[in-house]
C-alpha positions as a Markdown table, in Angstrom:
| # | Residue | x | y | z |
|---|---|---|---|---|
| 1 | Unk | 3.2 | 42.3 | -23.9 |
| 2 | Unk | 5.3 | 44.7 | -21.8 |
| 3 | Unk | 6.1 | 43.1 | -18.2 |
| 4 | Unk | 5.9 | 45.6 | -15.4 |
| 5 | Unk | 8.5 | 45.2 | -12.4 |
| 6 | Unk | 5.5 | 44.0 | -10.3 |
| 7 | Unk | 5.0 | 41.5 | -12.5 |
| 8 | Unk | 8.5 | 40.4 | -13.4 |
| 9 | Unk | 8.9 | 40.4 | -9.2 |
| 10 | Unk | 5.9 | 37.9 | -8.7 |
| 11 | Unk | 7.1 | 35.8 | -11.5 |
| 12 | Unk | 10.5 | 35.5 | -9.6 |
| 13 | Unk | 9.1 | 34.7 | -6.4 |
| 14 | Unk | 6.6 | 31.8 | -8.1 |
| 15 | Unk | 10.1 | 30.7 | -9.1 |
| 16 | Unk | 11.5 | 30.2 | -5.8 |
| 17 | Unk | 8.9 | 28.9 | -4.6 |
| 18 | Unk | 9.0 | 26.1 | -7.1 |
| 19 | Unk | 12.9 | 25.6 | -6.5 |
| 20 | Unk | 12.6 | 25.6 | -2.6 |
| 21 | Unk | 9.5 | 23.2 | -3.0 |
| 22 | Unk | 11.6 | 20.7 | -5.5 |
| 23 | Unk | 14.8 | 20.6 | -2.3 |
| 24 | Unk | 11.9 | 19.7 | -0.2 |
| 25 | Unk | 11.0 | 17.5 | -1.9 |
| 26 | Unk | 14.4 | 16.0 | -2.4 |
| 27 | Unk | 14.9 | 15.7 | 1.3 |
| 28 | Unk | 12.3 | 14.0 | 1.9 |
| 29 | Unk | 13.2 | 11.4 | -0.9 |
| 30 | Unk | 16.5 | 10.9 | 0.6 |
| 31 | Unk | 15.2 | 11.0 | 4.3 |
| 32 | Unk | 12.7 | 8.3 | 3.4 |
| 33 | Unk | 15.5 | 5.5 | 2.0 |
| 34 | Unk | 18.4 | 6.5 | 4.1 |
| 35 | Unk | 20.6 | 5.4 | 5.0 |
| 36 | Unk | 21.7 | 3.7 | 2.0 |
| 37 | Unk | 19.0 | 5.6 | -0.9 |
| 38 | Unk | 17.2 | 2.4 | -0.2 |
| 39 | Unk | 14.5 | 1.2 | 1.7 |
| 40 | Unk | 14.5 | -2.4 | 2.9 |
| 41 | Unk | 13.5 | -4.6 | 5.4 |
| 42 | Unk | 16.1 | -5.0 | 7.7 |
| 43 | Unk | 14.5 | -6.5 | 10.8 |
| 44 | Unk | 15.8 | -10.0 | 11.6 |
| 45 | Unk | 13.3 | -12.3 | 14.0 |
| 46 | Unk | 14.7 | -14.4 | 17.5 |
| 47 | Unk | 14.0 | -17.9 | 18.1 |
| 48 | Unk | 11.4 | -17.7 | 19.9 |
| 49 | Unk | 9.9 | -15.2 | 17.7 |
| 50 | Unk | 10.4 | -17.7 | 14.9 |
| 51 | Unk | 8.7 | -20.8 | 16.7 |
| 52 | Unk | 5.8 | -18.4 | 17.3 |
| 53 | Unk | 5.6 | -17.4 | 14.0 |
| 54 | Unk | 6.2 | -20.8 | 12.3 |
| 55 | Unk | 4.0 | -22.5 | 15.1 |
| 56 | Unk | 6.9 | -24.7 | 15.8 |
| 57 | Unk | 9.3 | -25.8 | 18.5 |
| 58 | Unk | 13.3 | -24.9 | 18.6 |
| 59 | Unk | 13.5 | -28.3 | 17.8 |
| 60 | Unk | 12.1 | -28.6 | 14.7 |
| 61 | Unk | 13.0 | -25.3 | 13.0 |
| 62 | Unk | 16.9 | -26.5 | 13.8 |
| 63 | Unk | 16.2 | -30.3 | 12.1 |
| 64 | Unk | 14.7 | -27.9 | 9.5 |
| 65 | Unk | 18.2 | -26.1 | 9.2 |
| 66 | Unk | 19.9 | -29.6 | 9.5 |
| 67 | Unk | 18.1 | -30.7 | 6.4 |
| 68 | Unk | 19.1 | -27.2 | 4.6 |
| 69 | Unk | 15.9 | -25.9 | 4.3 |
| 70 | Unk | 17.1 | -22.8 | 5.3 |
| 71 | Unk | 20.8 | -21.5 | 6.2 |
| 72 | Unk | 20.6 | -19.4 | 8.9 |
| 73 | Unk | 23.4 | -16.6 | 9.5 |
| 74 | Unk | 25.7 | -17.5 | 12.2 |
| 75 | Unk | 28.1 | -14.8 | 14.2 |
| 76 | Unk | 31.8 | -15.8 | 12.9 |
| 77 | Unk | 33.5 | -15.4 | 16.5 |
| 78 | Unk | 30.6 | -17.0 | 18.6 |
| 79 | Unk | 29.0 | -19.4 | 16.3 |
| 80 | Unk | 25.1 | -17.8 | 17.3 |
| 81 | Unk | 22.4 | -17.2 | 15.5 |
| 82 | Unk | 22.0 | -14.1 | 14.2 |
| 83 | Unk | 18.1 | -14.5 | 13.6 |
| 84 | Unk | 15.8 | -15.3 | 10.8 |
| 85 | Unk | 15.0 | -13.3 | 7.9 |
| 86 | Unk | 11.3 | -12.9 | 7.2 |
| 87 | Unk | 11.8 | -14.9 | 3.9 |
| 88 | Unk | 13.2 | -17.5 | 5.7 |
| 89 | Unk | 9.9 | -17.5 | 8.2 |
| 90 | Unk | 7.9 | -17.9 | 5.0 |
| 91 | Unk | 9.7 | -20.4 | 3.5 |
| 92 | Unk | 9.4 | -22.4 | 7.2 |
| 93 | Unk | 5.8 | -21.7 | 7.7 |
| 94 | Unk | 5.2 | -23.7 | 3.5 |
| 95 | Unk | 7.9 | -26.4 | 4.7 |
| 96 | Unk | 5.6 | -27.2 | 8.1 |
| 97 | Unk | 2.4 | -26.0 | 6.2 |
| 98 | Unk | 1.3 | -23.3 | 8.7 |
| 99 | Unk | 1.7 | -20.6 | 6.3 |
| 100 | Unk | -1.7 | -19.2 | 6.8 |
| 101 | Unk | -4.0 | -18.3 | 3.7 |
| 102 | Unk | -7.7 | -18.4 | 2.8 |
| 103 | Unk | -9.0 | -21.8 | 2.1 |
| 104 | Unk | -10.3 | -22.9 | -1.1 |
| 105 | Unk | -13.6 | -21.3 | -1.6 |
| 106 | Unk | -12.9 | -18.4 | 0.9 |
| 107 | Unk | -13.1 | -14.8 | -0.4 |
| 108 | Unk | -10.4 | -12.6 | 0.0 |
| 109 | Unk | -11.4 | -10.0 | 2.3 |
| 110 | Unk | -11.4 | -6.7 | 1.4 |
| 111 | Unk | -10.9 | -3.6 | 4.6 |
| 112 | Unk | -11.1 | 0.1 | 3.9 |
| 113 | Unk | -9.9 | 2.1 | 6.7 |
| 114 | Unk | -12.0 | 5.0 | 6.1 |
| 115 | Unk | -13.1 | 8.6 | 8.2 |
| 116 | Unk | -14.2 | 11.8 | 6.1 |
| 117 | Unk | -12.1 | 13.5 | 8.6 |
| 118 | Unk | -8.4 | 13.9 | 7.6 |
| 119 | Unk | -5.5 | 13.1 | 10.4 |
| 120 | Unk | -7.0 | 10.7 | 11.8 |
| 121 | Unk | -4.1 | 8.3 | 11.4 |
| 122 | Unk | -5.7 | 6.6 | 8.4 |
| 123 | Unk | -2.7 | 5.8 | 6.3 |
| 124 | Unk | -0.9 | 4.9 | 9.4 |
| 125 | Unk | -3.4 | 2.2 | 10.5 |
| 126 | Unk | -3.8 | 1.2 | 6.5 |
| 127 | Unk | -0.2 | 0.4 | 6.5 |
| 128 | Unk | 0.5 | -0.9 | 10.2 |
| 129 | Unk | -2.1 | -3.5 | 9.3 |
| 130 | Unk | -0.8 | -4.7 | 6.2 |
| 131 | Unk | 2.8 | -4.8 | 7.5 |
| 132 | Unk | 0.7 | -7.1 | 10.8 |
| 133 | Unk | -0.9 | -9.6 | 8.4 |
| 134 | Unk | 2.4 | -9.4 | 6.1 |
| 135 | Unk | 4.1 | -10.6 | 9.2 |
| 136 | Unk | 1.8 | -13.6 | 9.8 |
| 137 | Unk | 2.4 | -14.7 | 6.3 |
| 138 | Unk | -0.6 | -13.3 | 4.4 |
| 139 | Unk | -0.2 | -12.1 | 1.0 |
| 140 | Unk | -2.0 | -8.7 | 0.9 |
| 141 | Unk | -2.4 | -5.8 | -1.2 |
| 142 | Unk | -2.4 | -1.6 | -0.1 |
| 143 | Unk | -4.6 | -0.2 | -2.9 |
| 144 | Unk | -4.0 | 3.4 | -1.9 |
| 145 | Unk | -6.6 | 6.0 | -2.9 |
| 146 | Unk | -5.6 | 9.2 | -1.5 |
| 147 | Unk | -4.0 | 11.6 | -4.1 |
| 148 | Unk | -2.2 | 12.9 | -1.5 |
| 149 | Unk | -0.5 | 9.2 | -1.6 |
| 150 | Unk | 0.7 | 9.0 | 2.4 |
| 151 | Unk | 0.7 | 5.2 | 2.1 |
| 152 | Unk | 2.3 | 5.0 | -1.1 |
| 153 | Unk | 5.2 | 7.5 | 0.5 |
| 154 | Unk | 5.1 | 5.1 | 4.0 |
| 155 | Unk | 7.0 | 2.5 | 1.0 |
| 156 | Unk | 9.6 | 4.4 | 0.1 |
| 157 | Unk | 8.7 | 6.1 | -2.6 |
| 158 | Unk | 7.7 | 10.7 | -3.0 |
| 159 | Unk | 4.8 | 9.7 | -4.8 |
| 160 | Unk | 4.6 | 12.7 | -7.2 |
| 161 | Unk | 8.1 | 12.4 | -8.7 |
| 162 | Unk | 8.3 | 8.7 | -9.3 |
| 163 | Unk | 4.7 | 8.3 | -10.3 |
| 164 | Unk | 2.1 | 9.7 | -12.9 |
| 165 | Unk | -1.8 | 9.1 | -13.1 |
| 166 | Unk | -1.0 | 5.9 | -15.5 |
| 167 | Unk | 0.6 | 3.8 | -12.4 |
| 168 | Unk | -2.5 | 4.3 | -9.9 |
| 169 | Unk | -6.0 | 2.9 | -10.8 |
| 170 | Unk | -7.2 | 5.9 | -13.3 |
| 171 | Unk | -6.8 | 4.4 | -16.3 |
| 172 | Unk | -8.8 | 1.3 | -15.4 |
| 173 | Unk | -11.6 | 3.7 | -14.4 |
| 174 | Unk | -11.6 | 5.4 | -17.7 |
| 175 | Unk | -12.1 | 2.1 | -19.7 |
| 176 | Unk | -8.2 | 1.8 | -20.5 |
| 177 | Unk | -7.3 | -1.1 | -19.0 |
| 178 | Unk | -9.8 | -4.6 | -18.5 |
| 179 | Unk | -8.2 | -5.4 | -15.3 |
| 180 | Unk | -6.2 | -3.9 | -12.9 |
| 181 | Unk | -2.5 | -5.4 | -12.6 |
| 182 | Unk | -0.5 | -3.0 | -14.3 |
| 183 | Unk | -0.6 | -0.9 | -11.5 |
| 184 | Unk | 0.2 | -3.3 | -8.8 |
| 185 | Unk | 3.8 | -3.2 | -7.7 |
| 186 | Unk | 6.3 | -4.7 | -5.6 |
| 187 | Unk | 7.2 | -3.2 | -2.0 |
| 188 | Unk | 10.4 | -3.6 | 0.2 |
| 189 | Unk | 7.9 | -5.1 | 2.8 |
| 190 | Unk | 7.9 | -9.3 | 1.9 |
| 191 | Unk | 4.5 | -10.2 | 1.2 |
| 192 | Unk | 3.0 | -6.8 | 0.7 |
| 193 | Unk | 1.8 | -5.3 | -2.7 |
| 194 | Unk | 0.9 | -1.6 | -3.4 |
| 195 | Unk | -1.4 | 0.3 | -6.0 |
| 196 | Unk | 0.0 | 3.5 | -5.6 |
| 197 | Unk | -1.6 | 7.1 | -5.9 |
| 198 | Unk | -0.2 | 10.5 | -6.4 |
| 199 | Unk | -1.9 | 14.0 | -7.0 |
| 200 | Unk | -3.3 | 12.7 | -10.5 |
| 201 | Unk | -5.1 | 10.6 | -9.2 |
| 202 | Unk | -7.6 | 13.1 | -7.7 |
| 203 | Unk | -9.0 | 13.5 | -11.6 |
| 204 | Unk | -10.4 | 10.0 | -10.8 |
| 205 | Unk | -13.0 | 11.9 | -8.4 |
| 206 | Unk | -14.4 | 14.1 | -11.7 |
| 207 | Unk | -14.5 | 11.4 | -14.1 |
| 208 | Unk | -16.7 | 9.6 | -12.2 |
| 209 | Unk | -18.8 | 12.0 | -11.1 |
| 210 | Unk | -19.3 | 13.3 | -14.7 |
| 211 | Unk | -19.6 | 9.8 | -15.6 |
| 212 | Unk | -22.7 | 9.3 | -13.2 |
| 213 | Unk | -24.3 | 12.7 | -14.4 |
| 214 | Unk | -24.0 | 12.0 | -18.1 |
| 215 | Unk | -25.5 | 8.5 | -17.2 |
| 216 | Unk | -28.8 | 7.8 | -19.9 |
| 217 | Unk | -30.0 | 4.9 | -17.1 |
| 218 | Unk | -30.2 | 3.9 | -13.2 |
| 219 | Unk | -28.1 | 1.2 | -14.5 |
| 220 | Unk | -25.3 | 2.7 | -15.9 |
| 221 | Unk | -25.3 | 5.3 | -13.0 |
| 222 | Unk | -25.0 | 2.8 | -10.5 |
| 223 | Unk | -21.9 | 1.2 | -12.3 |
| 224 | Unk | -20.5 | 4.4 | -11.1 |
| 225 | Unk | -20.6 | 4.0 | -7.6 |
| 226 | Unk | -19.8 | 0.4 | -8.1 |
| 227 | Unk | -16.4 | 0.8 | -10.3 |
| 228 | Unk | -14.2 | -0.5 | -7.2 |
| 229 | Unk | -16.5 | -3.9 | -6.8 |
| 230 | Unk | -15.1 | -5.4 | -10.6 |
| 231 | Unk | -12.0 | -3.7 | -10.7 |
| 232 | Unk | -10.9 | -6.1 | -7.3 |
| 233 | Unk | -12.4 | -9.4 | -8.9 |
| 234 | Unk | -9.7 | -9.2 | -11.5 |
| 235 | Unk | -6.8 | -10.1 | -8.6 |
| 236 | Unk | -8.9 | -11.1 | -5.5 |
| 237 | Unk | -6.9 | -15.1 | -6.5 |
| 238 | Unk | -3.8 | -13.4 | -6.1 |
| 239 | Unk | -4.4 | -12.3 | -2.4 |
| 240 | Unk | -5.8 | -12.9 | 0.7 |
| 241 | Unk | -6.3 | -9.6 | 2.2 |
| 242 | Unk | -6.7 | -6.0 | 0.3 |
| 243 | Unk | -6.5 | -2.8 | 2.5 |
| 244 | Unk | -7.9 | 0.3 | 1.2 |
| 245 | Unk | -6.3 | 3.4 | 2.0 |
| 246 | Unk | -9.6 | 6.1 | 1.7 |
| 247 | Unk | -8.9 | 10.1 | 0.9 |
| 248 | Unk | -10.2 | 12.3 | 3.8 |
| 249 | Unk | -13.5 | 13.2 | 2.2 |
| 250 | Unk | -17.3 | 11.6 | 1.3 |
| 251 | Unk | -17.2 | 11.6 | -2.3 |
| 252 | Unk | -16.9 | 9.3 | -5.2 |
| 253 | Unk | -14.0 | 7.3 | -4.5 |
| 254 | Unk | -14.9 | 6.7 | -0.7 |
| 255 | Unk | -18.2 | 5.4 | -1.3 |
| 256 | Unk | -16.8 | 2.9 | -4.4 |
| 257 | Unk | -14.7 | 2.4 | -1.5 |
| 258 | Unk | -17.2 | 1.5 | 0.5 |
| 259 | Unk | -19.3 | -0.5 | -1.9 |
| 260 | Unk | -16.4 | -2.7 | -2.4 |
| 261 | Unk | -15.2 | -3.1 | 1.4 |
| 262 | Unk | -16.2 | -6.0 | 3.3 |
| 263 | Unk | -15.1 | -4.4 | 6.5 |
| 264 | Unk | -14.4 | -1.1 | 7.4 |
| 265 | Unk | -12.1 | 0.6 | 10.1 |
| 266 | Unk | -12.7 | 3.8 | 11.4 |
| 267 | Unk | -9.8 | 5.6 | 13.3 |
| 268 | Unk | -10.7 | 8.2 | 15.3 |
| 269 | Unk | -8.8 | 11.1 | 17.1 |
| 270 | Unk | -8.4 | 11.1 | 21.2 |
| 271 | Unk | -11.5 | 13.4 | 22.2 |
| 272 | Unk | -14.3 | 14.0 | 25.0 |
């Protein structure tokens, strides 16, 4: 086939659109770890922040340091504290046994932050919460469902060059997996877990509505509306609270989403 200038022009300027689009893309990658092409927590907690969180006087958390159960950072020149790390709140909190956590027998509880509307600060609130009950001492779990993966970037990470449709929840939904903890992953927040998503993952809204249509019975149709409900039994044990970050729309995911939810927050926009 003979290429016309026309043609040979569009091609180019498909091309630079891809090149500009990949340095945007690598900003963003380096913007989201700097300073050091690493994201980590950094933020160091005061006495008194540490006796709330540890329910504990000044007293005891220094006879805890006293009996090494933690060794605390002091400033060479001045001798001061230079704060607690959070792992060193955790390991505090299982030393006095406040460490909160669900009691034998309790479920973990599941919370979608869900609005079919999109910019509503959804991911924002999905992850501000976690990073709240990470901070109390719970262990929880972001199982992000928007393809467009704004809580899976909020960790770190540009979603759609570190991460294909076999690290988010896909392949348990098409019967490749029996349970869902190859996708869960660590997170430079302590205490948090993610299931990520990237632009893949929005394949998992056809399968399962082709799934539901080529249904033979009410059963098996209903399994598709369900798939969320089982896929969370297989690592409720490991957690006490799961967050799910919903896509902006009313379709297949969002109501699994919803079926599986034991709460639900809806953000909403400033209005009249």
């Amino acid at each position: 086939m003979i290429k016309n200038k026309a043609m040979v022009d569009g091609i180019d300027c498909v091309d630079d659109m891809i090149r500009k689009c990949n340095i945007v893309l690598e900003l963003l990658e380096k913007k989201g770890k700097s300073p050091n092409n690493e994201k980590f927590f950094q933020r160091r907690f005061s006495v008194q922040q540490a006796c709330e969180m540890v329910k504990r006087t000044r007293t005891s958390l220094y006879r805890a340091e006293e009996e090494s159960v933690i060794t605390v950072d002091k400033a060479p020149a001045t001798n001061r504290n230079l704060g607690y790390t959070i792992e060193q709140i955790y390991k505090l909190q299982e030393y006095f046994g406040t460490k909160p956590a669900r009691r034998e027998g309790d479920p973990c509880l599941k919370v979608a932050v869900q609005s079919f509307k999109g910019g509503v600060a959804k991911s924002v609130t999905a992850v501000h919460l976690a990073q709240f009950l990470a901070l109390k001492g719970y262990r929880v779990l972001v199982a992000d469902f928007d393809p467009q993966a704004s809580a899976t970037n909020s960790f770190g990470f540009v979603a759609d060059t570190v991460f294909t449709e076999s690290n988010t929840l896909l392949p348990y939904i098409k019967g490749d997996k029996e349970d869902i903890r190859y996708c869960i992953m660590d997170t430079y927040f302590p205490g948090i877990k993610l299931i990520p998503s990237c632009l893949p993952f929005y394949d998992a809204e056809f399968h399962l509505a082709f799934s539901a249509a080529r249904s033979e019975s009410d059963e098996d149709r209903i399994a598709c509306f369900t798939e969320f409900v089982d896929a969370f039994k297989t690592v409720e044990k490991d957690f006490d609270m799961i967050i799910f970050d919903s896509p902006p729309a009313l379709g297949m995911i969002t109501i699994n989403i919803l079926a599986a939810a034991d709460g639900l927050i809806v953000p909403t926009t400033p209005a009249f």
